[in-house]
C-alpha positions in Angstrom: 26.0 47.2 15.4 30.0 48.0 15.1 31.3 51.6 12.8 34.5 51.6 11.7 36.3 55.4 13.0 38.2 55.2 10.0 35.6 54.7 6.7 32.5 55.0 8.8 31.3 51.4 7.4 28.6 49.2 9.5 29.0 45.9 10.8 27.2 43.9 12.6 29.6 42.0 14.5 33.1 43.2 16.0 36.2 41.9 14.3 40.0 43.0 14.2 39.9 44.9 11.1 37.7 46.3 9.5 35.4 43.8 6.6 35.6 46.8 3.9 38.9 48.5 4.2 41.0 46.0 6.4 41.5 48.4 9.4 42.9 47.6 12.5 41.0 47.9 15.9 38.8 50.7 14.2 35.5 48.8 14.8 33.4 50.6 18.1 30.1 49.9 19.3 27.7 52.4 17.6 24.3 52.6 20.4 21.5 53.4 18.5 18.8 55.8 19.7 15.5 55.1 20.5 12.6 57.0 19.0 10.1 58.1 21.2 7.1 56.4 20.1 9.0 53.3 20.9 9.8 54.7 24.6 6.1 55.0 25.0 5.8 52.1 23.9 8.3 50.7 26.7 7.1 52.6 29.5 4.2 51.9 31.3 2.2 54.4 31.9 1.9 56.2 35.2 -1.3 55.8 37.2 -3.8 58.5 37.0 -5.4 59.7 40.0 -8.5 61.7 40.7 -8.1 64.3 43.8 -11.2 63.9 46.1 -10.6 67.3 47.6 -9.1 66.4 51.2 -5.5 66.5 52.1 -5.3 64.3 54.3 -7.3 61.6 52.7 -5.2 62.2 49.8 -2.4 61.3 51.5 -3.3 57.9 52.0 -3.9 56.9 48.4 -0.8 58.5 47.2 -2.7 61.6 45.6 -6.5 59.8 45.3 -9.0 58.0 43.6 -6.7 55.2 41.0 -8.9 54.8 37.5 -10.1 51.6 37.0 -9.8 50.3 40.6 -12.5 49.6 42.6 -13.3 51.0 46.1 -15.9 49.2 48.4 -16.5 51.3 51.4 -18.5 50.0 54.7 -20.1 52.1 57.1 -22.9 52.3 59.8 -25.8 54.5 59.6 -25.2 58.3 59.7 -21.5 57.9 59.7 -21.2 60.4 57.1 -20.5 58.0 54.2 -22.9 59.9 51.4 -21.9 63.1 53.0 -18.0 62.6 52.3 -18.8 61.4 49.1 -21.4 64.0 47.9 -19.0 66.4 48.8 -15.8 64.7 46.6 -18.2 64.7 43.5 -18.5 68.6 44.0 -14.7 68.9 43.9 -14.2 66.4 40.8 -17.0 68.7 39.0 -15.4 71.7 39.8 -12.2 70.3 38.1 -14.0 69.6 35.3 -14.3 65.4 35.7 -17.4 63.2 34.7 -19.5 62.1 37.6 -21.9 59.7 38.0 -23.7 59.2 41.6 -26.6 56.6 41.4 -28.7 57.2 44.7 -30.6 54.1 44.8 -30.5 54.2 48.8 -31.0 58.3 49.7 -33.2 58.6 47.3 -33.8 62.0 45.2 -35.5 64.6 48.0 -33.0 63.3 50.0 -30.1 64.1 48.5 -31.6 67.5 47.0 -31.4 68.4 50.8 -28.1 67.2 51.4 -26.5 69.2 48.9 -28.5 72.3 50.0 -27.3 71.7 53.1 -23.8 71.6 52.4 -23.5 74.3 49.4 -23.0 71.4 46.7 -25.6 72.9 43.8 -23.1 74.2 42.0 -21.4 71.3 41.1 -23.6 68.5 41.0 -22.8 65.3 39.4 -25.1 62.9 37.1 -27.7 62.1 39.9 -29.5 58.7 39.0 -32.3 57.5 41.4 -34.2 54.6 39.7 -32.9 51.5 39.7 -33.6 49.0 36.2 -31.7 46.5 35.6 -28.6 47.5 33.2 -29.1 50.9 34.3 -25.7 51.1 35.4 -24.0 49.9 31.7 -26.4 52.6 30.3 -25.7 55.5 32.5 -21.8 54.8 31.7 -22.0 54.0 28.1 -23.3 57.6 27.8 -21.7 59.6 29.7 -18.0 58.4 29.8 -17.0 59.4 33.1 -14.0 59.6 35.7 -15.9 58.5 38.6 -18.9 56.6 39.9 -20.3 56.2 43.0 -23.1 53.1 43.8 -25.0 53.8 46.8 -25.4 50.9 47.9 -24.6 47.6 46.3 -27.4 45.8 48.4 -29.9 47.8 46.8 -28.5 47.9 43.5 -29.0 44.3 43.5 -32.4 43.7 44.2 -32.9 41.9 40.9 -29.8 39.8 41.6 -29.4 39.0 44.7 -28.7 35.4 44.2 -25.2 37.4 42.1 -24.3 40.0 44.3 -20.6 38.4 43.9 -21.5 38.6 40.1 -22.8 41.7 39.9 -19.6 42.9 41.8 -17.5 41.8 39.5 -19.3 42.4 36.4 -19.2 46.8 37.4 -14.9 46.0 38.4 -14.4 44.5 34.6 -16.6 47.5 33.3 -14.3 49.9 35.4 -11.3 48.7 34.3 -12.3 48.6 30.8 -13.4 52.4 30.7 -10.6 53.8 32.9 -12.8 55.4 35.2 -12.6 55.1 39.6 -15.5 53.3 40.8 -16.8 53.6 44.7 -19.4 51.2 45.7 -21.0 51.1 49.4 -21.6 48.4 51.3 -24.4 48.0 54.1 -22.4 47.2 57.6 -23.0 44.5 59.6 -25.5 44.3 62.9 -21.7 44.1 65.0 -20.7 47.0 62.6 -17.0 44.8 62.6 -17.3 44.1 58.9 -19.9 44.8 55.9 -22.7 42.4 55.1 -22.3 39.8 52.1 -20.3 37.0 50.6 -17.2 36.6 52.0 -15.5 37.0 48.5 -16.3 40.7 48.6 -13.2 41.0 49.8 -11.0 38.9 47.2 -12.6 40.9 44.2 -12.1 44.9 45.6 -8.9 46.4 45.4 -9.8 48.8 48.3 -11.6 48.0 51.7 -12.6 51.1 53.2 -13.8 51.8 56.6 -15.8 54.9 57.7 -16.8 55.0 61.2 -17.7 57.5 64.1 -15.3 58.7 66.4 -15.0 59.3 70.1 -16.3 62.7 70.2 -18.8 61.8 66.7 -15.9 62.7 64.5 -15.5 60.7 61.1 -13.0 58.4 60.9 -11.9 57.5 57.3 -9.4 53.6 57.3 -7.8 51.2 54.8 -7.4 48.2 58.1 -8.4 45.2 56.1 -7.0 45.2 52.5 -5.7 48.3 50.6 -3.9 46.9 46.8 -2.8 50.7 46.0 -0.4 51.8 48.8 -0.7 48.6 51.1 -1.1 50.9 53.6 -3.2 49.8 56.4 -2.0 51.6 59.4 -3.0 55.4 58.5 -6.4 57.4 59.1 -7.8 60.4 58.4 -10.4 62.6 60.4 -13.1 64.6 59.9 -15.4 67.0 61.9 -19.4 67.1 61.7 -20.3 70.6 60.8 -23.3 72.3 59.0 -21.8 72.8 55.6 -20.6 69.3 55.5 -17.1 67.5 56.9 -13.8 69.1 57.7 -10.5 67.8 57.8 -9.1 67.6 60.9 -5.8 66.5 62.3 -5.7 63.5 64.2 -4.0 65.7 67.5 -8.0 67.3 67.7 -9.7 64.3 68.0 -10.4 62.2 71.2 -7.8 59.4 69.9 -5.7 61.6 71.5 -5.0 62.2 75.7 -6.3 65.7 76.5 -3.9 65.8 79.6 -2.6 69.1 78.6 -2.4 70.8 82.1 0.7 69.2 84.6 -1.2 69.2 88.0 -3.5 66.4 86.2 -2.5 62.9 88.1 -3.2 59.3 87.4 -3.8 59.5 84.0 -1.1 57.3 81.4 -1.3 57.6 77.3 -0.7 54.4 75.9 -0.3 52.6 72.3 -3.1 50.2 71.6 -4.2 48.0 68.4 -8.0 47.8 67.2 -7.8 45.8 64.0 -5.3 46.2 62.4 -4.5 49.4 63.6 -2.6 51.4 66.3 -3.5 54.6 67.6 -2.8 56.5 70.7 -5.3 55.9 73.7 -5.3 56.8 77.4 -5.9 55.2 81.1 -7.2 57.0 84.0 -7.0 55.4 87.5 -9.5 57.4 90.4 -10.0 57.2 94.1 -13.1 57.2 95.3 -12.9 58.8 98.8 -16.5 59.1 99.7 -16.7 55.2 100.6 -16.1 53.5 103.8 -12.5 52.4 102.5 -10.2 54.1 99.8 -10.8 52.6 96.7 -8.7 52.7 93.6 -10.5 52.1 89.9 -8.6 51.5 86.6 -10.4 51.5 83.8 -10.7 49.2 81.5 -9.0 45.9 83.1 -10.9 43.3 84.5 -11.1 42.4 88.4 -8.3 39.6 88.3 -5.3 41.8 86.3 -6.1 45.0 88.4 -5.8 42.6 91.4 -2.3 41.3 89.8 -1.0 44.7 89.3 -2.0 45.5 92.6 -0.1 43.0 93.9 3.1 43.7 91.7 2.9 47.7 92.9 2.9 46.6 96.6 5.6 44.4 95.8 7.6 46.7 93.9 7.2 49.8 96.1 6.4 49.7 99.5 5.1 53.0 99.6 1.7 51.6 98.3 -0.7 51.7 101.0 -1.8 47.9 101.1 -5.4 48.9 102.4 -6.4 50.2 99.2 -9.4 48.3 97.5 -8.8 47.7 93.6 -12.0 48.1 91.3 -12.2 47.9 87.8 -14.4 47.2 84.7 -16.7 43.6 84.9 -15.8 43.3 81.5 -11.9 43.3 79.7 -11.8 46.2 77.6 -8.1 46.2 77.4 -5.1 44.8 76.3 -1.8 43.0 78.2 -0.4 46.3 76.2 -1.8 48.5 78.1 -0.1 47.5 82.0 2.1 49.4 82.0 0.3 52.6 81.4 -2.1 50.9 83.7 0.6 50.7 86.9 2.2 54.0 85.9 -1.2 56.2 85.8 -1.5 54.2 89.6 1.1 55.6 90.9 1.0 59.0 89.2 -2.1 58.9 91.1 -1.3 57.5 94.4 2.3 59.3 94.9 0.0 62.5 93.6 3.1 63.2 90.8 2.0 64.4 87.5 3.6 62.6 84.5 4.8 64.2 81.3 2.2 65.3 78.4 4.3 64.2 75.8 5.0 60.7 77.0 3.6 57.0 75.7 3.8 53.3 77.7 3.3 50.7 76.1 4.4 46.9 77.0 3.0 44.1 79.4 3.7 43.4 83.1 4.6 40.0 84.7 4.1 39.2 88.3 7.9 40.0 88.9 7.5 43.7 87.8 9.8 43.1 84.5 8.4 44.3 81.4 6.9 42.2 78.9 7.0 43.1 75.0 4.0 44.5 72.7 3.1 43.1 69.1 4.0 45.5 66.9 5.9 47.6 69.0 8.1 49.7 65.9 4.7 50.3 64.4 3.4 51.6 68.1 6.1 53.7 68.0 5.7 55.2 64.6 2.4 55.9 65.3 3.1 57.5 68.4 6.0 59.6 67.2 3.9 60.9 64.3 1.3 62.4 66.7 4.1 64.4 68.6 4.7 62.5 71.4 8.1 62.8 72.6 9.1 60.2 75.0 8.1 56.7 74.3 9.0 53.7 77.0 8.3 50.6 76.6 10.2 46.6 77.3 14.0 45.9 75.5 14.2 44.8 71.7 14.0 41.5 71.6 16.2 41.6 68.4 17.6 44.3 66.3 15.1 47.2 65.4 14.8 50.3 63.4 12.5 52.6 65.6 14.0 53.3 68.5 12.0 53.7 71.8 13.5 54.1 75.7 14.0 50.5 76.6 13.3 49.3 80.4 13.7 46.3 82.4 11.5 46.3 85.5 9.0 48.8 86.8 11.2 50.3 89.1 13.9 51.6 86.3 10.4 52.9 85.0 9.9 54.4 88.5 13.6 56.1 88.9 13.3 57.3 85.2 10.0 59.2 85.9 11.3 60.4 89.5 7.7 58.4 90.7 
């Protein structure tokens, strides 16, 4: 729509002069506002979130629990699966949300415990323990909550468990259609690797989440297999076992981390290592054992033929290495080509009895020549590794351009003159 400056007429297409009183050049574009109902009806509107009460968890999922998404989380037994959830039901009921937990694993008694345990009878949510078919539509139709939590789908199903694929999707639609966030758990597997069910499990949940002990039996909470709200795949969050329940902990107080805090400790390398489809931060140790016949060296973690092979490479390399040294190792691999490097390093640490630096991370391969050989995912290594504090990270050249940058070596020995091994 055109206005005329000079007799404020409409028009609805531009033209030299003016259709009504002949004006010259006084036709301008007039924008027109738009109300606001039809700006709400433009916009989409923002995804709501429900807090579960953990900052770091939070973090994750970009402020929480997303309505009408669906979260399937796997875990084995005693993880602390009902126990993180009992406790982010309190928090939603303290905030005044709708909850709904159907215990048709745990049982009533149990649970009454559990939240006695852990302080939660204040804020309980809508506890269901008997499990009819439909009780699930039911419970929801009345109550009109926020969240839900299903304890466990395997048992749920007992009626259909020809459908469990059905059954799966059926609650997802009903979630979606009543804007509330629904958590379901999953039974693990006997390899605890993956939970147990159709493979299509994993086509129909928007969220795969993994709970799973830690090192020192702390709870590890993951997104490694499929995460549709952030994507995010590479981040944790930790919590520690205590008698009111789980704490959040950061990831620096966990074993994930290398404890060498004191300088005088030799022959011990951090190094970046993937599990899944995560990286986290892990450590070798190399020891001598003195009390045999003949010094003997023992990596941990590498098989028999690669300790031999990086044997080899070290006596190469440096000729201080006392050749009369017998190598020992695990019967079984347990790690990596990734970890090599650490693996040679910790050696000599050891061996030349010269501490290495706390705040330092290898990561990268080792051919038979000593040069360095590159790491999948080496910009995530490094992210990971810079997040938890670590200072000095060394590793093989780019083989292209990157963003992350890392010290770039060679060969062992610029490795070597570097560290002042």
């Amino acid at each position: 729509m055109f206005v005329c400056s000079k007799c404020g007429e409409e028009s609805p297409v531009w033209s030299r002069c003016c259709p009504v009183c002949s004006a010259e050049k006084t036709l301008e574009k007039k924008y027109q506002a738009i109300d606001e109902i039809k700006i709400r009806e433009l916009t989409p509107p923002k995804p709501v979130r429900l807090p579960s009460g953990f900052q770091f968890f939070d973090l994750i999922f970009s402020g929480g629990f997303l309505f009408a998404f669906l979260y399937f989380i796997h875990a084995e037994k005693g993880a602390g699966k009902t126990t993180f959830l009992l406790q982010v039901c309190a928090f939603l009921v303290s905030i005044g949300k709708s909850v709904i937990f159907f215990s048709f694993d745990e049982g009533a008694e149990g649970t009454r415990k559990k939240c006695v345990q852990y302080g939660l009878t204040a804020n309980q949510p809508v506890f269901i323990f008997e499990n009819r078919p439909g009780v699930i539509e039911r419970t929801i139709c009345k109550y009109h909550p926020d969240f839900v939590v299903v304890d466990s789908l395997q048992s749920y199903v007992e009626y259909e468990a020809k459908n469990i694929v059905g059954v799966l999707f059926r609650l997802k639609k009903i979630a979606q259609e009543q804007k509330f966030a629904l958590v379901i758990i999953g039974e693990e597997r006997k390899d605890r690797k993956d939970y147990l069910g159709s493979a299509n499990i994993g086509h129909i949940v928007d969220v795969l989440v993994k709970i799973e002990k830690g090192l020192d039996d702390e709870v590890v909470i993951s997104t490694p297999q499929k995460n549709r709200d952030t994507d995010d795949r590479a981040s944790r969050c930790f919590f520690r076992r205590t008698l009111s329940g789980l704490v959040e902990i950061r990831e620096s107080e966990t074993g994930y981390l290398s404890r060498h805090s004191e300088r005088t400790i030799v022959g011990l390398a951090a190094f970046v290592t993937q599990e899944d489809y995560d990286f986290f931060v892990d450590e070798i140790t190399a020891a001598i054992d003195r009390n045999t016949n003949k010094v003997s060296l023992t990596i941990a973690g590498i098989s028999q033929a690669r300790t031999k092979n990086l044997l080899a490479v070290l006596q190469d390399s440096f000729t201080s290495i006392n050749a009369g040294i017998t190598l020992r190792a695990n019967r079984t691999e347990k790690l990596a080509s990734d970890a090599e490097l650490a693996c040679v390093i910790a050696t000599l640490s050891l061996l030349l009895e010269k501490p290495l630096p706390v705040d330092t991370v290898f990561v990268g391969g080792v051919d038979n020549r000593g040069y360095l050989l590159p790491a999948y995912g080496m910009e995530r290594r490094v992210k990971r590794a810079k997040a938890l504090g670590y200072k000095q990270i060394i590793g093989p050249k780019a083989n292209g351009s990157q963003i992350v940058m890392w010290e770039e070596h060679e060969t062992l020995d610029d490795v070597r003159k570097m560290l002042s091994l």
